[in-house]
TIMI-613014 format. One line per field, with one value per residue: residue number from 1; x, y, z of N, C-alpha, C, O in turn. Coordinates in nm, 3 decimals. Layout:
badren <- [NUM;...]
neast <- [X;...]
nnorth <- [Y;...]
nup <- [Z;...]
caeast <- [X;...]
canorth <- [Y;...]
caup <- [Z;...]
ceast <- [X;...]
cnorth <- [Y;...]
cup <- [Z;...]
oeast <- [X;...]
onorth <- [Y;...]
oup <- [Z;...]
This chain:
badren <- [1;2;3;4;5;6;7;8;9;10;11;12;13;14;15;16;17;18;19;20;21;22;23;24;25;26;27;28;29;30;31;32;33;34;35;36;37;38;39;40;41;42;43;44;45;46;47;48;49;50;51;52;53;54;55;56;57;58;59;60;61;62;63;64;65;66;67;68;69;70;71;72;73;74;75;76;77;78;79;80;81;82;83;84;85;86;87;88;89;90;91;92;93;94;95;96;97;98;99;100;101;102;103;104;105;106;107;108;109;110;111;112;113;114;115;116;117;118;119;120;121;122;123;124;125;126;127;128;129;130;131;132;133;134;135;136;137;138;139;140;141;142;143;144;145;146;147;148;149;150;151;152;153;154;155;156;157;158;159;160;161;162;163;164;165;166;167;168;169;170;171;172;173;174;175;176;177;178;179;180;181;182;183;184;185;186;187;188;189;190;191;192;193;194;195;196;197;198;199;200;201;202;203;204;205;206;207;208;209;210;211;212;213;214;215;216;217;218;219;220;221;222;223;224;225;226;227;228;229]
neast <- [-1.632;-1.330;-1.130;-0.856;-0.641;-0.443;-0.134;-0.223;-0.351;-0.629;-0.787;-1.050;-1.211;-0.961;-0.715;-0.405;-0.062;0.145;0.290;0.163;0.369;0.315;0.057;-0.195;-0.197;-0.228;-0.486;-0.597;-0.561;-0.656;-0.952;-0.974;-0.977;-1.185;-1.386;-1.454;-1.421;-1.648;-1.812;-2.032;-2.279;-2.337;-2.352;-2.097;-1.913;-1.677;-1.481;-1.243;-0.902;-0.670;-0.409;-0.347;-0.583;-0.669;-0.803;-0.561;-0.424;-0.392;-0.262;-0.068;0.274;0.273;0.029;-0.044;-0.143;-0.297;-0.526;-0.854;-1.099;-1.406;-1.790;-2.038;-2.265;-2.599;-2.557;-2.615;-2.699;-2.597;-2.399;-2.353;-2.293;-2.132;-2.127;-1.962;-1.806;-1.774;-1.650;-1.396;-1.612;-1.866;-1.812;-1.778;-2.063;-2.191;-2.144;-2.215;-2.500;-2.587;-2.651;-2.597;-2.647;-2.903;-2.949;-3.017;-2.786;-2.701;-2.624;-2.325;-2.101;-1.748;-1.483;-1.444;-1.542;-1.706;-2.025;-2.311;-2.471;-2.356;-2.440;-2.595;-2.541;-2.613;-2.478;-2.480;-2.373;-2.187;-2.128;-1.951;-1.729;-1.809;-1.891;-2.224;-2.345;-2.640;-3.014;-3.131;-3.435;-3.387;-3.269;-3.416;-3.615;-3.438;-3.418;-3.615;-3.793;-3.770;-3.535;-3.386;-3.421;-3.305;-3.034;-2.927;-2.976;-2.790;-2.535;-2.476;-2.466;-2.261;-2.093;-2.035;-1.995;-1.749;-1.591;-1.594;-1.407;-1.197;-1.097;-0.992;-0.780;-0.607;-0.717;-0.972;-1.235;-1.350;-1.515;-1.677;-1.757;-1.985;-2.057;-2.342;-2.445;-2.702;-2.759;-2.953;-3.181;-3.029;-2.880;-2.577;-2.232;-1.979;-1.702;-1.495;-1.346;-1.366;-1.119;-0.831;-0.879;-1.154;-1.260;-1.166;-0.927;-0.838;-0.515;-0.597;-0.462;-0.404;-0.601;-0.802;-1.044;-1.164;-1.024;-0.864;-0.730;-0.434;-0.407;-0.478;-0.492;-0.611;-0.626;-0.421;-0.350;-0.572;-0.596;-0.332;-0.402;-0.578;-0.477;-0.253;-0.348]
nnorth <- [-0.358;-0.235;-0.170;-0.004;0.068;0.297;0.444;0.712;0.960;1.053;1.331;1.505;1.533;1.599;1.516;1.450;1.575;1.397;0.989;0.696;0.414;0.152;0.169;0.141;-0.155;-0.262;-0.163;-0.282;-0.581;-0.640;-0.618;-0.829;-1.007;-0.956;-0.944;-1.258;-1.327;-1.248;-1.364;-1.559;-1.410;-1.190;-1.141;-0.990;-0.756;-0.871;-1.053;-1.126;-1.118;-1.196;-1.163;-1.318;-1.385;-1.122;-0.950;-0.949;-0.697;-0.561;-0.676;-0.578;-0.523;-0.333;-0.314;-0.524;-0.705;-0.466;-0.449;-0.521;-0.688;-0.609;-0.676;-0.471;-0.226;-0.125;0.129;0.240;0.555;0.616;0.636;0.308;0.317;0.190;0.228;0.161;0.244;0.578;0.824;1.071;1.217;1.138;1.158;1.438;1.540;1.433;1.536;1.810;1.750;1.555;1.303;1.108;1.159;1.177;0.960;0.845;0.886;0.785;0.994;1.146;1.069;0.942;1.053;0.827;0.609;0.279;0.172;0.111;-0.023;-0.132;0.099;0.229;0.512;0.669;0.822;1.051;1.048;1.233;1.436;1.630;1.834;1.762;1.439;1.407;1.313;1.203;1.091;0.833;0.817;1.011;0.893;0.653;0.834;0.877;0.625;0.456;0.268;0.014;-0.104;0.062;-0.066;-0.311;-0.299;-0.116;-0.382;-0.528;-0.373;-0.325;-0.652;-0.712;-0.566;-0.626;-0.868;-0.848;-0.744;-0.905;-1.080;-0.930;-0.858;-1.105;-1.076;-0.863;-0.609;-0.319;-0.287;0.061;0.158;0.175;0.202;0.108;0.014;-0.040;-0.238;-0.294;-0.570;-0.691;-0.714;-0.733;-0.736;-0.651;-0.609;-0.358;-0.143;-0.093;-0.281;-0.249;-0.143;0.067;0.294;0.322;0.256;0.312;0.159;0.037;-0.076;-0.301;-0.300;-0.099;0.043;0.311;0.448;0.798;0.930;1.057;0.767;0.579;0.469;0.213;0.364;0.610;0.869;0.997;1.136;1.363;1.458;1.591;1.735;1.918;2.047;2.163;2.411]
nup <- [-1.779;-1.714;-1.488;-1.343;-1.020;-0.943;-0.821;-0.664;-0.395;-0.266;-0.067;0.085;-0.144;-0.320;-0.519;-0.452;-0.494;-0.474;-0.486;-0.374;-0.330;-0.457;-0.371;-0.545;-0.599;-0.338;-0.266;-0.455;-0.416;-0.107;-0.227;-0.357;-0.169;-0.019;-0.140;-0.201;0.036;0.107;-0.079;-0.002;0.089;-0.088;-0.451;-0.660;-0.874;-1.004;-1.219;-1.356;-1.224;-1.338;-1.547;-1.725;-1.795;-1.934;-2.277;-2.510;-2.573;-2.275;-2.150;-1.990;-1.831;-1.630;-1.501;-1.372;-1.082;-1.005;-1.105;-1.273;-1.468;-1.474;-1.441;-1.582;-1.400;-1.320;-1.120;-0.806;-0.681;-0.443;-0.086;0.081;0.406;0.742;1.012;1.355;1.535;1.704;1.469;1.269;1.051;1.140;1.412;1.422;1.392;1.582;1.775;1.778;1.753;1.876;1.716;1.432;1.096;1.162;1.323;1.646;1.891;2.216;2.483;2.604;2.467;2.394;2.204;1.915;2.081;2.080;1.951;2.055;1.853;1.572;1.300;1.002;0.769;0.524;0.231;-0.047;-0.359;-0.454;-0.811;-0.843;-0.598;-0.209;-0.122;0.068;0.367;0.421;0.539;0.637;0.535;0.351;0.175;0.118;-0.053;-0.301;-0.375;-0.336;-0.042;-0.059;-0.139;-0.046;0.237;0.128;0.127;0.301;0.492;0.369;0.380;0.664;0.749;0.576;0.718;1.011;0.950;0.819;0.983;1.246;1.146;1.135;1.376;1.491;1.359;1.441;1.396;1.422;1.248;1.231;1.041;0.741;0.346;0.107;-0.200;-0.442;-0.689;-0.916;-1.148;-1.395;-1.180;-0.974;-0.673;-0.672;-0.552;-0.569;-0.716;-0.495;-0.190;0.120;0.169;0.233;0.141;0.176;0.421;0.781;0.953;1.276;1.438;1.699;1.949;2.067;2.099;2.224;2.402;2.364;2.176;1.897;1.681;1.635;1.288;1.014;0.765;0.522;0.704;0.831;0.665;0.610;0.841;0.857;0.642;0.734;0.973;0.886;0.750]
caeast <- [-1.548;-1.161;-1.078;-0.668;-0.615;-0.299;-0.103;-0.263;-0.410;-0.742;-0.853;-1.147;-1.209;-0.889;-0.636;-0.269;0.061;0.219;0.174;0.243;0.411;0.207;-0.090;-0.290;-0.140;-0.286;-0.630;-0.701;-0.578;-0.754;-1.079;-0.991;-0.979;-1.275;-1.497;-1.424;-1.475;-1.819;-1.894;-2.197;-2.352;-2.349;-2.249;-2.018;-1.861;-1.558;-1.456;-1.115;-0.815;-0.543;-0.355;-0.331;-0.709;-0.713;-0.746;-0.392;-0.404;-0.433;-0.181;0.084;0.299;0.253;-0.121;-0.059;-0.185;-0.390;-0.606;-0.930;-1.230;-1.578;-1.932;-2.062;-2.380;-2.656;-2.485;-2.745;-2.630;-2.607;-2.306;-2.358;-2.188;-2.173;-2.037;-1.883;-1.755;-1.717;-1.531;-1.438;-1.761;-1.993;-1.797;-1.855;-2.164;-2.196;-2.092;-2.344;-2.657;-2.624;-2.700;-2.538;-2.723;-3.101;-2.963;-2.966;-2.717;-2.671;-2.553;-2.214;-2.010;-1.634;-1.454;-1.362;-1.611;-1.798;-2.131;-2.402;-2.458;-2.311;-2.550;-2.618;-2.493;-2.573;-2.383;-2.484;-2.268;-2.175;-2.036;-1.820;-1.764;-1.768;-2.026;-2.294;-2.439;-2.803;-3.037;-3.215;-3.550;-3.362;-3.198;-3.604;-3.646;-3.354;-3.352;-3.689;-3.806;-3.718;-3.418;-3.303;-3.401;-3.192;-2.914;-2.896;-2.973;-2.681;-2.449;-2.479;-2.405;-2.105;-1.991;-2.011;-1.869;-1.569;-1.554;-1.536;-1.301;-1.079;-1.051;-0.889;-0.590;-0.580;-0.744;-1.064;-1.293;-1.425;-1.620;-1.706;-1.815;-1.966;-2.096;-2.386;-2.537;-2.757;-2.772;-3.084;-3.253;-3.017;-2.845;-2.411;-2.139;-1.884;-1.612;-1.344;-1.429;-1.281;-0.961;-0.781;-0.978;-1.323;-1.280;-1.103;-0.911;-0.741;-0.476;-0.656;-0.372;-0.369;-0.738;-0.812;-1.110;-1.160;-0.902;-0.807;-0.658;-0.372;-0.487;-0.374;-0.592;-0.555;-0.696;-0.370;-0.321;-0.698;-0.571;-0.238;-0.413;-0.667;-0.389;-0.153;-0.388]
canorth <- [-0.243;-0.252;-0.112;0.024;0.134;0.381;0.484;0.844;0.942;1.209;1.389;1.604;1.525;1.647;1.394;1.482;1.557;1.270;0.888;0.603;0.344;0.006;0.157;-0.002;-0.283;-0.301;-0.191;-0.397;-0.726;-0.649;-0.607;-0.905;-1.104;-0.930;-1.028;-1.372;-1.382;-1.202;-1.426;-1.625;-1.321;-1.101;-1.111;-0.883;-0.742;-0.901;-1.111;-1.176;-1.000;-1.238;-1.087;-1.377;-1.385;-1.041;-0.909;-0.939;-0.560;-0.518;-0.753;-0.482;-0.617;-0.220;-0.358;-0.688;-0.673;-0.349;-0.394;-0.609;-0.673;-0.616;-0.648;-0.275;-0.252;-0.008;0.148;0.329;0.679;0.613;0.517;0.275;0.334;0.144;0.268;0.084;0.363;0.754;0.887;1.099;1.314;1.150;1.269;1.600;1.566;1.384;1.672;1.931;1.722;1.422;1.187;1.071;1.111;1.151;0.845;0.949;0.841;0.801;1.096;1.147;0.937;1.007;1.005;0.694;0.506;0.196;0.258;0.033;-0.147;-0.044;0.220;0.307;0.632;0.673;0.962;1.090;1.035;1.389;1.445;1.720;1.831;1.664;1.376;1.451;1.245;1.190;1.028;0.681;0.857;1.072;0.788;0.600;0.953;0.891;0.518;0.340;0.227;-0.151;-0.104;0.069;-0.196;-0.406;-0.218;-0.170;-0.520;-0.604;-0.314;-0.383;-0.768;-0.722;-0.514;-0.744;-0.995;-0.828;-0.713;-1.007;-1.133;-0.841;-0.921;-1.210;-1.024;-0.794;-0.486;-0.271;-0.155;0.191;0.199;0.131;0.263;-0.026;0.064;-0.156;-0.169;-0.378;-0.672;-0.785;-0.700;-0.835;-0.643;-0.635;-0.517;-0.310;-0.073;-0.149;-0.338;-0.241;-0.088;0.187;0.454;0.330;0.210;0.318;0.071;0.037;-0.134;-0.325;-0.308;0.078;0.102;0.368;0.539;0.912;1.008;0.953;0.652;0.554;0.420;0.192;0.413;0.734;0.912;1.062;1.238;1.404;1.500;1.660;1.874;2.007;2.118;2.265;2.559]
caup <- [-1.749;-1.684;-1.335;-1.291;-0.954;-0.969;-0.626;-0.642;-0.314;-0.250;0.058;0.078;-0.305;-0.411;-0.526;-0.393;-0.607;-0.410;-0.546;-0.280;-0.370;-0.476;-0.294;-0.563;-0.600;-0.176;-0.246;-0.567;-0.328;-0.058;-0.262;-0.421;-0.073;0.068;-0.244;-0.245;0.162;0.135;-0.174;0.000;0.156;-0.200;-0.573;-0.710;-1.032;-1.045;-1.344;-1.371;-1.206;-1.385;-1.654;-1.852;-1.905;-2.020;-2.400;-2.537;-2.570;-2.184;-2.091;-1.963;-1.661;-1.511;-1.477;-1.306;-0.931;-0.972;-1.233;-1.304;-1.539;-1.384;-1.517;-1.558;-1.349;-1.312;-0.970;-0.750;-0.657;-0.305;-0.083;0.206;0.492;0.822;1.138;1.442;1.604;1.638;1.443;1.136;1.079;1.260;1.536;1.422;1.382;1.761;1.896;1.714;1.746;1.942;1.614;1.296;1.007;1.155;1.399;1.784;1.996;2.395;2.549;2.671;2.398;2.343;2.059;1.894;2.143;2.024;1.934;2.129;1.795;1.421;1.240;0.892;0.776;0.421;0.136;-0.178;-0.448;-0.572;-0.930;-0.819;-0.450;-0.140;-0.072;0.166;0.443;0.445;0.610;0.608;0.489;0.244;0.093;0.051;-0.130;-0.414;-0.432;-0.297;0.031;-0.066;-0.209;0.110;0.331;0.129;0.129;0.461;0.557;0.338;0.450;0.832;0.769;0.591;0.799;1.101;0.914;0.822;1.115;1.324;1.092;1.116;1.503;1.459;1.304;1.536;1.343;1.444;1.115;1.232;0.990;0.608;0.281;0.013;-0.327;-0.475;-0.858;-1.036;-1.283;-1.387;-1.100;-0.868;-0.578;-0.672;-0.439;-0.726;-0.661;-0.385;-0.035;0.276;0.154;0.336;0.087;0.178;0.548;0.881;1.027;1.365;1.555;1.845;2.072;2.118;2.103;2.398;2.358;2.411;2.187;1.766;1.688;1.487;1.180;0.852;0.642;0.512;0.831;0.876;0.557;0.634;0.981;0.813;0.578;0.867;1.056;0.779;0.677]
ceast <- [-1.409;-1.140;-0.912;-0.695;-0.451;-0.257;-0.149;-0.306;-0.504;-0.739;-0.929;-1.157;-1.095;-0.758;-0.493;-0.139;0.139;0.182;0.251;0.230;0.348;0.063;-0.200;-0.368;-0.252;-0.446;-0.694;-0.681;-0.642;-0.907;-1.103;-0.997;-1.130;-1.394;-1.529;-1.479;-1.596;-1.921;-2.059;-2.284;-2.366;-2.247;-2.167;-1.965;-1.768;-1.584;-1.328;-1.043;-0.660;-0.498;-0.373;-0.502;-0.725;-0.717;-0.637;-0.361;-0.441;-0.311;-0.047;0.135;0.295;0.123;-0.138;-0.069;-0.249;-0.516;-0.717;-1.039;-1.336;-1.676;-1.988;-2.274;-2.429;-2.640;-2.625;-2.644;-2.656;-2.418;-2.311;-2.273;-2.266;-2.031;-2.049;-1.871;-1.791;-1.662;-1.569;-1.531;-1.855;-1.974;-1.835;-1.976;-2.267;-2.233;-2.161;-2.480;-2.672;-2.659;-2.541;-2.597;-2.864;-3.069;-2.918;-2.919;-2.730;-2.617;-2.432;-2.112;-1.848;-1.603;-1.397;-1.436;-1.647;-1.917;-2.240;-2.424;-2.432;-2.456;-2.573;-2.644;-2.489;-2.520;-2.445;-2.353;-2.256;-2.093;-1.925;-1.844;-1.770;-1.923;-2.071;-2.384;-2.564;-2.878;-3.120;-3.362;-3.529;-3.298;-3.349;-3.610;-3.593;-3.383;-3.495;-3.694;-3.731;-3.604;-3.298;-3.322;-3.303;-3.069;-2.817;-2.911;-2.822;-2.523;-2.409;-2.421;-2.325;-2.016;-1.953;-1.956;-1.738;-1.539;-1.470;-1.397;-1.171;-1.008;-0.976;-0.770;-0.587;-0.620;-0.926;-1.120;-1.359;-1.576;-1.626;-1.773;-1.823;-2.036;-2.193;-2.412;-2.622;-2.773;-2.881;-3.172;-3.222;-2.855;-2.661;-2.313;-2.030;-1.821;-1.538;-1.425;-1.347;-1.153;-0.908;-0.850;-1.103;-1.340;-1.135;-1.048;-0.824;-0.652;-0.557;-0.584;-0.338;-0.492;-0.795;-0.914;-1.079;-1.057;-0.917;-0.726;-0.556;-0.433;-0.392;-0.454;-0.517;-0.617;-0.584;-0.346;-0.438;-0.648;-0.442;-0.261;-0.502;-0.568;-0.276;-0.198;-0.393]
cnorth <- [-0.290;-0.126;-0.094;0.091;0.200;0.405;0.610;0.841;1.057;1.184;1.475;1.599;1.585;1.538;1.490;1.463;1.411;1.120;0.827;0.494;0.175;0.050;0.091;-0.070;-0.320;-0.325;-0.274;-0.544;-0.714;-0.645;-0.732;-1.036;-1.082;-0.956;-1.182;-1.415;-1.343;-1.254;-1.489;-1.531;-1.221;-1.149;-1.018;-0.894;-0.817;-1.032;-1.189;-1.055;-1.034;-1.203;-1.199;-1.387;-1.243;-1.031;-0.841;-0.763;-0.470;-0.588;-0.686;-0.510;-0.472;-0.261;-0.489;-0.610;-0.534;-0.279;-0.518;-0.606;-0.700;-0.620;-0.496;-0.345;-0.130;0.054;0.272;0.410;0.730;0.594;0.476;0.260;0.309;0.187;0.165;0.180;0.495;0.847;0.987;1.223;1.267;1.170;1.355;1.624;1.551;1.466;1.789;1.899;1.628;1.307;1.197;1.035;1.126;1.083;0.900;0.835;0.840;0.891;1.033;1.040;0.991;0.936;0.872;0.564;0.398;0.226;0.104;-0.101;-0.056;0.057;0.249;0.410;0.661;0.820;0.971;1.091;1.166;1.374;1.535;1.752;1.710;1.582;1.436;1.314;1.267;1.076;0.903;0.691;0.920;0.987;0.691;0.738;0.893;0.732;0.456;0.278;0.067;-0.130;-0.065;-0.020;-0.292;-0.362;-0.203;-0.279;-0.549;-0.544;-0.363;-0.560;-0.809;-0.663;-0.599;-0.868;-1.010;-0.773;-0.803;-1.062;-1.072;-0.842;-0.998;-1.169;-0.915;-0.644;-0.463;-0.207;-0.088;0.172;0.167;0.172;0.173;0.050;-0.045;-0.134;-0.317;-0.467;-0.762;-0.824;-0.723;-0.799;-0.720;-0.565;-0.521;-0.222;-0.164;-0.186;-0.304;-0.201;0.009;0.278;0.408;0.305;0.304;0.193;0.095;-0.078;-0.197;-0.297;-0.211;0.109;0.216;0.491;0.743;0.980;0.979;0.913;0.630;0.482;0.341;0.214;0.569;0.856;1.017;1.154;1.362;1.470;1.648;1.774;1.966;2.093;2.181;2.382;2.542]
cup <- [-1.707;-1.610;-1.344;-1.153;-0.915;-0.839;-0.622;-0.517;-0.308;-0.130;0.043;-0.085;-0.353;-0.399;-0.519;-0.521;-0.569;-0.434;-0.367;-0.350;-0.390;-0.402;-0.424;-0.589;-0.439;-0.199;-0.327;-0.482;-0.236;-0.121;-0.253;-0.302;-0.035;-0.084;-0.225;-0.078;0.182;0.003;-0.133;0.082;0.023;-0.325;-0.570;-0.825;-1.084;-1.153;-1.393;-1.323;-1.243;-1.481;-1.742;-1.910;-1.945;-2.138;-2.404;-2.533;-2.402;-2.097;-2.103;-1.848;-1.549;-1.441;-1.400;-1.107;-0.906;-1.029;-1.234;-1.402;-1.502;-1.451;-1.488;-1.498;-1.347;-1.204;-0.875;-0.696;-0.517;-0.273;0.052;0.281;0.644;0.957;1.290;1.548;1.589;1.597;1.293;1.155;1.119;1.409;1.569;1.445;1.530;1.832;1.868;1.752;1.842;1.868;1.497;1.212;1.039;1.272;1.535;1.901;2.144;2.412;2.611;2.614;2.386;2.250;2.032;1.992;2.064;2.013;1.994;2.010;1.647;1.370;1.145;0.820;0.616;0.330;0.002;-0.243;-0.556;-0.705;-0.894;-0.677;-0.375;-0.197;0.039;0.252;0.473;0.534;0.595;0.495;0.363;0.106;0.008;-0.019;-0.278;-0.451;-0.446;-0.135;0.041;-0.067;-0.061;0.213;0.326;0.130;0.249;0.506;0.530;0.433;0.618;0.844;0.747;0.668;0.931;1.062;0.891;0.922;1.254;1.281;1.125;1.262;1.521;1.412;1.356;1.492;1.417;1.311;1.209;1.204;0.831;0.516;0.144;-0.065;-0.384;-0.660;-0.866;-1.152;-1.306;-1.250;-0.982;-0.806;-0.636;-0.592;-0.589;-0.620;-0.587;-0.304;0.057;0.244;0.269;0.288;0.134;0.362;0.629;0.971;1.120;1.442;1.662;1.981;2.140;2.126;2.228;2.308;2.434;2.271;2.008;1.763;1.589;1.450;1.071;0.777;0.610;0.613;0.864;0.781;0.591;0.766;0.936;0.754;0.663;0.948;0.986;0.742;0.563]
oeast <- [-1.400;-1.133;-0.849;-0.780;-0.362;-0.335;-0.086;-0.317;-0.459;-0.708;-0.881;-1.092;-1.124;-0.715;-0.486;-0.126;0.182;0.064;0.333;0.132;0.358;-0.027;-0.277;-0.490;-0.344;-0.516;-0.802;-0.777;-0.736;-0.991;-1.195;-1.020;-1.200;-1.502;-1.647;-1.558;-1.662;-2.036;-2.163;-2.371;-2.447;-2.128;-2.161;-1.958;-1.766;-1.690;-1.324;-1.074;-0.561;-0.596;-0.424;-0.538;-0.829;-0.629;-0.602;-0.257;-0.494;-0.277;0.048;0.059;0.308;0.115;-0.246;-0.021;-0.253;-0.575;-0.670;-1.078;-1.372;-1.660;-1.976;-2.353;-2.358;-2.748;-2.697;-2.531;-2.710;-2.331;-2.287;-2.171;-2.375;-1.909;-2.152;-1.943;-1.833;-1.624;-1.674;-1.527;-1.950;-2.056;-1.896;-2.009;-2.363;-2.318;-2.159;-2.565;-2.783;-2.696;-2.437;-2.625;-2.946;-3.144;-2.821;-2.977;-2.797;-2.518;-2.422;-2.055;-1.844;-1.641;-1.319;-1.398;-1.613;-1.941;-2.211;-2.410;-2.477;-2.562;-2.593;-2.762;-2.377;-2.535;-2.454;-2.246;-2.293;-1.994;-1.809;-1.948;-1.753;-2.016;-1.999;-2.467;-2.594;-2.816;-3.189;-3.392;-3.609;-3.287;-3.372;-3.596;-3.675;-3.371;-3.517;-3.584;-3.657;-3.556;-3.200;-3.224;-3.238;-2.993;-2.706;-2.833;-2.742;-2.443;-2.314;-2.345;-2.271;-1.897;-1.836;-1.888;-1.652;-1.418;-1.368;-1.300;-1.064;-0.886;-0.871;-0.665;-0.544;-0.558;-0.994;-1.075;-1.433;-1.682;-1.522;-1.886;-1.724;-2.084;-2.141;-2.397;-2.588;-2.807;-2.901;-3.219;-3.301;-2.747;-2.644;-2.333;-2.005;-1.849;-1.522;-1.544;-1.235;-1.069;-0.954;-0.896;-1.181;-1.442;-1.037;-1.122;-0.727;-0.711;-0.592;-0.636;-0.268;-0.509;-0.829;-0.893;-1.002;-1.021;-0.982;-0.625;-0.577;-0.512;-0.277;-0.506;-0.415;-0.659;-0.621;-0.319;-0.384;-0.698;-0.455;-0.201;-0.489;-0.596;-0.206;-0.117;-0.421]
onorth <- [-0.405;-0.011;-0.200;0.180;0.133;0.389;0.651;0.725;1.164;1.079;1.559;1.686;1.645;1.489;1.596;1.375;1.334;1.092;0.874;0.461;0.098;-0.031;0.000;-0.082;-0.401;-0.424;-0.331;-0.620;-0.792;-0.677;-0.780;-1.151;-1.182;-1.005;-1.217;-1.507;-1.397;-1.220;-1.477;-1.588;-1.138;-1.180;-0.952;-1.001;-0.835;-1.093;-1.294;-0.938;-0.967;-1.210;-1.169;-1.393;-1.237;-1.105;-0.736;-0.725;-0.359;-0.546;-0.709;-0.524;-0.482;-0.238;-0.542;-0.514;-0.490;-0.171;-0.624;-0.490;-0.818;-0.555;-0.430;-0.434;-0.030;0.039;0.363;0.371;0.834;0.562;0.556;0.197;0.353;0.176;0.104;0.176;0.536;0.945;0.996;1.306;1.341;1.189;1.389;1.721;1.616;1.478;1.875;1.984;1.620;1.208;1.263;0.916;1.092;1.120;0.974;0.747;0.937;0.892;0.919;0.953;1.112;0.827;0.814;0.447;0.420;0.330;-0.007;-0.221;0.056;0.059;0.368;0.425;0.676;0.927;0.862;1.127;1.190;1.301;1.503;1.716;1.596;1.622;1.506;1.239;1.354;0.986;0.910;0.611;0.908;1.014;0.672;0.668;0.862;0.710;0.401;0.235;0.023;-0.144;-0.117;-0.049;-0.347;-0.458;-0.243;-0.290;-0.583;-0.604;-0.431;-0.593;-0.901;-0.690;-0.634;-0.948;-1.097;-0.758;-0.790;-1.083;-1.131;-0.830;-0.964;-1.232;-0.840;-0.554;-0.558;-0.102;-0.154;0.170;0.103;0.199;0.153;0.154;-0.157;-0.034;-0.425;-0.415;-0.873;-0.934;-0.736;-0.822;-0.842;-0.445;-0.610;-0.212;-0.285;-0.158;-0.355;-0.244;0.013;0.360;0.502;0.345;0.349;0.137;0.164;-0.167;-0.106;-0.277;-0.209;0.224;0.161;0.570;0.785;1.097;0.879;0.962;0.657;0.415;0.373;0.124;0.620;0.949;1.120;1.267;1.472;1.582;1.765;1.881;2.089;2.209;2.259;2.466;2.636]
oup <- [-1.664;-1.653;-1.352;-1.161;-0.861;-0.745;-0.524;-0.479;-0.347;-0.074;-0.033;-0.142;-0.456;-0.295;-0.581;-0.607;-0.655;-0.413;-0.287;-0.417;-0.295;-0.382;-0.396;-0.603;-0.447;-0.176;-0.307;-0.479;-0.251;-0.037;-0.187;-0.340;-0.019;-0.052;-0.238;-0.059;0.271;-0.023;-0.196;0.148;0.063;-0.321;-0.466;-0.886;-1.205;-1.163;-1.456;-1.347;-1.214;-1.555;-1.850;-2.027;-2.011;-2.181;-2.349;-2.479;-2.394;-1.986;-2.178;-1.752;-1.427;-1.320;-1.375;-1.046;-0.791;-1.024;-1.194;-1.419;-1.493;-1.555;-1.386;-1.529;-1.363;-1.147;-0.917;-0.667;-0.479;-0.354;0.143;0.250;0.682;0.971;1.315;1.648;1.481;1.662;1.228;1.246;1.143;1.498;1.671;1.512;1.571;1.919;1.956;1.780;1.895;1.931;1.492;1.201;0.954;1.363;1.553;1.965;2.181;2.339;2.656;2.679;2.363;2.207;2.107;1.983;1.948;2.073;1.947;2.033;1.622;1.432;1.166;0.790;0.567;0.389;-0.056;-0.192;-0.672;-0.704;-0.920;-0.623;-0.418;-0.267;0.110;0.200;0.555;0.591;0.493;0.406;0.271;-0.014;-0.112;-0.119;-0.364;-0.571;-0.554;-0.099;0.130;0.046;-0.008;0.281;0.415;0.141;0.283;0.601;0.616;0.505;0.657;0.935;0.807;0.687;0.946;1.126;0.910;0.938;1.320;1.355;1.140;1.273;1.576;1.429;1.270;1.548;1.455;1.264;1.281;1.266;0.811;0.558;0.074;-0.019;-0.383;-0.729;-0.818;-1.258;-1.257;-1.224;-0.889;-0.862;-0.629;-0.573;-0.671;-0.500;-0.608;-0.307;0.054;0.322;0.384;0.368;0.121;0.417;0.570;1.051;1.088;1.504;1.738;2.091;2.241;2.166;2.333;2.216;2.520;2.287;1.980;1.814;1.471;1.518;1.040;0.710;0.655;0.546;0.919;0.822;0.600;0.767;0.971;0.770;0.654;0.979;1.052;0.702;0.488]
């Protein structure tokens, strides 16, 4: 498959008249770091993201830094997602039930807290409409008991890994949303990794719970249209 990522931006499934500028250019390099650093913990699709190895009929310099060639995999129609924090909608959801997802929290959390230990929060992958968060059990429904074990094993360990990592440069992931598929039987991380569209990331240096955080994700666009009407 041949991946372009364009500067378009969505919120609530609907992609915005507005492009930004090299966005990406941002998210195809970050993938392309965060593949390569979560190489001995998971395969992945990637293939080449240098122009000169593409077919000559691909080799357009609008396509350089945002574009790659992946192995097409059988993608399970899940999407794993690992939380850190509270935020987002499992805030919402915090604050309705006391859980996220099926998963039951400590009483008395505020927003944007840490969460005792990350959590696994998985989504259906809708064709049209939003995604929907489901729950650990509902996910063994669609996919397989095994399959979700591994899934989550995997989810949860990259996430702590990029996590830690992301400490070190002075950022907080939230939270995270990885995509897996299949090749010959044998578990692939595809799509984007940790970008600004799939993850929440924060500043460490302003971190103050109770409250939402600035962000270098799109967190604020999502905030903008909530409060515009």
């Amino acid at each position: 498959m041949f991946i372009v990522a364009t500067d378009r931006i969505s919120a609530f499934d609907c992609v915005l008249p507005n492009a930004i500028p090299s966005k990406g250019v941002v998210l195809t390099q970050l993938s392309l770091f965060w593949f390569e650093f979560l190489r001995d913990q998971v395969a992945n699709h990637l293939v080449t993201a240098n122009l000169s190895d593409y077919p000559e009929e691909l080799r357009i310099p609008e396509l350089e830094g945002r574009s790659m060639i992946v192995k097409k995999t059988e993608a399970f129609a899940v999407e794993c997602v690992a939380r850190g924090y509270l935020a987002g909608s499992g805030w919402k959801d915090y604050q309705k039930t006391g859980e996220v997802c099926g998963v039951k929290l400590p009483e008395g959390l505020l927003e944007s807290a840490r969460l005792p230990e990350p959590i696994f929060t998985p989504a259906t992958k809708a064709e049209t409409g939003h995604d929907e968060n489901i729950s650990e059990a509902k996910m063994a429904d669609l996919i397989g008991r095994e399959w979700t074990e591994k899934l989550k094993s995997l989810t949860l360990s990259i996430y702590k890994k990029a996590s830690e990592y992301a400490q070190t440069r002075g950022v907080i992931i939230c939270d995270t949303k990885l995509e897996f598929g299949l090749i010959n039987n044998q578990i692939i991380l595809i799509d984007e990794v940790l970008t600004p569209d799939s993850s929440r990331f924060w500043p460490s240096d302003s971190y103050c719970v109770g409250m939402a955080q600035p962000s270098f994700d799109k967190q604020f666009v999502r905030d903008y249209l909530e409060q515009s009407g």
